[in-house]
C-alpha positions as CSV (number, residue, x, y, z in Angstrom):
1,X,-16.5,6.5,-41.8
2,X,-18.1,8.7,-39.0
3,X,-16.4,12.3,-38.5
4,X,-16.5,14.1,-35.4
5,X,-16.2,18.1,-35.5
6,X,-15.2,19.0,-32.3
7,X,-14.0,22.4,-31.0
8,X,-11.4,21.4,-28.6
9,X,-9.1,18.5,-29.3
10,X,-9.9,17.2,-25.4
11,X,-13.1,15.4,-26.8
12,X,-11.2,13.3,-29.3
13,X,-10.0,10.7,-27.1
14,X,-14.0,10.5,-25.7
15,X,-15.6,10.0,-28.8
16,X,-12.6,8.0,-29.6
17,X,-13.3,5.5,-26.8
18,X,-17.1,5.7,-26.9
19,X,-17.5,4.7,-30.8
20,X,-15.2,1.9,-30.2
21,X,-17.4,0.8,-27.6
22,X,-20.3,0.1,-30.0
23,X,-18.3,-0.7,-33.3
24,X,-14.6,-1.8,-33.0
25,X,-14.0,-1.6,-36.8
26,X,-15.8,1.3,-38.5
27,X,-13.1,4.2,-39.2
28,X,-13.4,7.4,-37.5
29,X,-11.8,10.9,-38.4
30,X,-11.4,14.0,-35.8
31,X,-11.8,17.4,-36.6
32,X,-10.8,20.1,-35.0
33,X,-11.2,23.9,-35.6
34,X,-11.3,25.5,-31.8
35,X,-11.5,29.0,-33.2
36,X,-15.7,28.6,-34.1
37,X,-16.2,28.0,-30.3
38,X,-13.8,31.2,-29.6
39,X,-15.2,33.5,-32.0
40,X,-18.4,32.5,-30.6
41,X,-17.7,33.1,-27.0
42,X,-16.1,36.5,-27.8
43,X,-18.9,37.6,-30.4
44,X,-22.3,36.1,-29.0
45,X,-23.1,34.4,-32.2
46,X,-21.7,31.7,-34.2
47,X,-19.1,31.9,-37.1
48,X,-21.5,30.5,-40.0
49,X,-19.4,31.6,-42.9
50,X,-16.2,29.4,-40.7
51,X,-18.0,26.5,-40.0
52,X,-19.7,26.2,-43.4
53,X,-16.0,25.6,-44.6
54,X,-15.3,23.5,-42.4
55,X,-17.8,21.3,-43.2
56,X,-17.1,21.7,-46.6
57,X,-13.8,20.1,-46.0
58,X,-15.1,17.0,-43.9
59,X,-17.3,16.2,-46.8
60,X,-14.1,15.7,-49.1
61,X,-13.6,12.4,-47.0
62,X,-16.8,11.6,-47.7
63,X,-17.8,9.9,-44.6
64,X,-20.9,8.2,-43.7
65,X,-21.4,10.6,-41.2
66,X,-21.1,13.7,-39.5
67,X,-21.3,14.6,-36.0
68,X,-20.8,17.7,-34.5
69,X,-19.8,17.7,-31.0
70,X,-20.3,21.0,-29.8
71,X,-23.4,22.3,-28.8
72,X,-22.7,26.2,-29.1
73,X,-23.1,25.0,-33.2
74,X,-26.2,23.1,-32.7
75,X,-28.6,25.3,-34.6
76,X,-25.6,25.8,-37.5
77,X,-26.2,21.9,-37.7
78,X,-30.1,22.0,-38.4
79,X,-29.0,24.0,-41.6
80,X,-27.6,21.0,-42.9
81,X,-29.3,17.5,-43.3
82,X,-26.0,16.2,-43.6
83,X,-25.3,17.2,-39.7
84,X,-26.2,15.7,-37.0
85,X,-25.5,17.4,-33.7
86,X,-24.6,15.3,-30.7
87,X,-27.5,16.5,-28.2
88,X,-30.2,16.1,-30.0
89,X,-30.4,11.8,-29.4
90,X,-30.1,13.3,-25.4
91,X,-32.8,16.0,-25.8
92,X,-35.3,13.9,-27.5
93,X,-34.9,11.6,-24.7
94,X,-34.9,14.3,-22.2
95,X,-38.0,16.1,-23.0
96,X,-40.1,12.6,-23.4
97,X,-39.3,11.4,-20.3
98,X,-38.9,14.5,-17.8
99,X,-41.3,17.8,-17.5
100,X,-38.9,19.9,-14.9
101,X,-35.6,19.9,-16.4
102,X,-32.3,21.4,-15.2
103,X,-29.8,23.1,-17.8
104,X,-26.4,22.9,-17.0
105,X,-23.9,24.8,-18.8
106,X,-20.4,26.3,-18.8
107,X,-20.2,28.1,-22.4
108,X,-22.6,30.9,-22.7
109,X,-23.3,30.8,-25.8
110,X,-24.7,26.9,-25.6
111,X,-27.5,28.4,-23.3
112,X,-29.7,29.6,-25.5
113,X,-29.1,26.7,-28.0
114,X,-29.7,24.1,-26.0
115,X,-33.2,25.9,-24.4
116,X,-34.5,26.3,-27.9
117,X,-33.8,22.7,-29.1
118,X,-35.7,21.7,-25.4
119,X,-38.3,23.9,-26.6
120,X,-38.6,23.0,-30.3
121,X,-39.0,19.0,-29.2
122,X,-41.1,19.3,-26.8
123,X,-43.7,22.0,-28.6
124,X,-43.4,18.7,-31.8
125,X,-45.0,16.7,-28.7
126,X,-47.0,19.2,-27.3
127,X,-46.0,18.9,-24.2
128,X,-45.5,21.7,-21.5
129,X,-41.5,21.5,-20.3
130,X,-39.9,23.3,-17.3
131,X,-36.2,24.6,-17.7
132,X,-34.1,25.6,-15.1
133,X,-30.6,27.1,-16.2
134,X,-27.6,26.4,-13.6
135,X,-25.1,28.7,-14.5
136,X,-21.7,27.7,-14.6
137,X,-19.7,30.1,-16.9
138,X,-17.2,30.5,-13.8
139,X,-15.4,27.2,-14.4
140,X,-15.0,27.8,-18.0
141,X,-11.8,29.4,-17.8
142,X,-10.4,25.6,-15.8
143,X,-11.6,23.3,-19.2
144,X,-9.9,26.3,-21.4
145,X,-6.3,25.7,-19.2
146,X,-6.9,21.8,-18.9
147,X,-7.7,21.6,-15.4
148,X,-10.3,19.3,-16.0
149,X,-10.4,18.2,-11.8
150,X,-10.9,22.1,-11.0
151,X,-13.7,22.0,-13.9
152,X,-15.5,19.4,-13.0
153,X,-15.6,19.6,-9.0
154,X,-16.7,23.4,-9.5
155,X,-19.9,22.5,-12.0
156,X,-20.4,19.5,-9.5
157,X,-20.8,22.1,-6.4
158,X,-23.0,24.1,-7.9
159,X,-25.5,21.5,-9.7
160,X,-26.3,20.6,-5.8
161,X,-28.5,23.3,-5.6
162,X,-30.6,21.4,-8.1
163,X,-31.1,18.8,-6.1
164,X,-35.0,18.6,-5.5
165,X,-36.1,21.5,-7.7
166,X,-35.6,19.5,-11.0
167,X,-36.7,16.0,-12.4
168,X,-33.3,15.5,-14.3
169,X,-30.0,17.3,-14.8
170,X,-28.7,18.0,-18.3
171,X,-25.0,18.4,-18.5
172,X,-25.3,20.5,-21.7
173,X,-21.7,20.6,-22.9
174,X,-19.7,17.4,-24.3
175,X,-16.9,19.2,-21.6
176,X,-19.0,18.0,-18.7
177,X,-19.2,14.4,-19.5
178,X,-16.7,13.8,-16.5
179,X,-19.3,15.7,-13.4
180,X,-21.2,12.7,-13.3
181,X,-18.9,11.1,-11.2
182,X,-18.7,13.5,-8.7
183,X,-22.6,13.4,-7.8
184,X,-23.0,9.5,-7.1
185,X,-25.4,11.1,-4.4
186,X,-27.8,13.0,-6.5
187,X,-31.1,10.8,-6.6
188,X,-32.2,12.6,-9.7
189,X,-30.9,11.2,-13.0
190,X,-27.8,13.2,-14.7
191,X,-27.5,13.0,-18.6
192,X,-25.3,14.0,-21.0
193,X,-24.9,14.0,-25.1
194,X,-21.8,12.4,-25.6
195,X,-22.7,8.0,-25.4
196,X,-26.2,8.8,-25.9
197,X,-25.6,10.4,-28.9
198,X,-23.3,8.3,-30.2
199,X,-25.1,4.9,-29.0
200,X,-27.8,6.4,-31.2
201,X,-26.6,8.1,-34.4
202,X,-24.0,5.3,-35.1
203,X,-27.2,2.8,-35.6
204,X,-27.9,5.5,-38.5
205,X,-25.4,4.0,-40.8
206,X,-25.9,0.3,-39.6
207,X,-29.0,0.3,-41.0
C-alpha cells in the first residue's frame, strides 16, 4: 500500500490519477491533516510535534510506503527514513541536468525548503547551481478558496518574466501542477514533483 500525506484534500484526486497511471492495482490510502501547512504559514516553521503524529498514525496501516506531498514538510521528511517527500525524484533530476534554475513558489514557507534541498544535491555533486526565486505568494489566497483557474493563470503571468534568464522552471508546490498548461509557449522546460515523483518512488516497492 502507498500512502499519500497531503495538506489539502485538492491533491487527492492527482495522486489518485497519477499512481493508477503506473500501477492499476496496488492500494492507495489519502491523508489529510491541512492544519501542518496552516500552522506553518502563520508561524514560519513547521509543526514537528503535529506531523510526527501524524505519521505515527499512517504507519498503523502499515503501508509499503509513505509519501509526503507537501513541500513546506520536506525537511520534517529527511528525519525519517521511512518518508519519502515528493520533490526530491524532481530535484535530483533538476540539479543534474540544469545549472540556472528558476524557483517557483506560492507558499512561503516552501521557499526556503525547496532552495536548501537544490543546494544539498547539488553540493553531493559538486556542482555550482544558480537559483532564481519567482515569487508568487499573491495567488495563494485563489488555491486556499478553490479558484484553481485564478491560481493558476496568475503564477502563469508571472513565471514569463523567467523566460530567458533561467535554464528550467520548477513549479515547487504539488498546487501548481496545473500552470504547465498555460505556458505551451515557454521554450524552457517546466517541471514539477507530482508524476516525477511518483513515476519514481513507486518503482521503490516493485523492486
Amino acid at each position: 500500500m502507498i500512502a499519500f500525506l497531503h495538506t489539502s484534500p485538492a491533491h487527492i484526486d492527482t495522486f489518485e490519477r497519477l499512481v493508477r497511471k503506473f500501477d492499476k492495482k496496488i492500494k492507495i490510502a489519502h491523508f489529510v491533516n491541512e492544519q501542518l501547512l496552516k500552522s506553518a504559514l502563520s508561524s514560519g516553521k513547521t509543526d514537528t510535534l503535529s506531523f510526527k503524529k501524524e505519521i505515527t498514525l499512517i504507519k498503523k496501516e502499515k503501508p509499503s510506503l509513505i509519501i509526503c506531498t507537501c513541500s513546506t514538510y520536506g525537511e520534517e521528511c529527511d528525519n525519517d527514513p521511512s518518508i519519502d517527500r515528493i520533490d526530491n525524484p524532481i530535484i535530483e533530476y533538476i540539479v543534474h541536468n540544469y545549472k540556472k534554475i528558476g524557483l517557483v513558489f506560492t507558499a512561503n514557507s516552501t521557499k526556503e525548503v525547496s532552495k536548501n534541498l537544490l543546494l544539498l544535491t547539488s553540493s553531493k555533486i559538486n556542482k555550482n547551481i544558480e537559483i532564481l526565486s519567482c515569487d508568487c505568494s499573491e495567488y495563494w489566497h485563489w488555491f486556499e478558496t478553490g479558484d484553481l483557474y485564478q491560481y493558476e493563470r496568475g503564477i502563469a503571468n508571472k513565471i514569463k518574466s523567467l523566460k530567458s534568464k533561467v535554464d528550467v522552471i520548477f513549479l515547487a508546490q504539488a498546487s501548481m501542477e496545473g500552470v504547465r498548461k498555460y505556458l505551451i509557449e515557454i521554450p524552457e522546460e517546466i517541471v514539477s514533483s507530482p508524476e516525477f515523483g511518483v513515476k519514481k518512488l513507486i518503482k521503490k516497492i516493485k523492486k
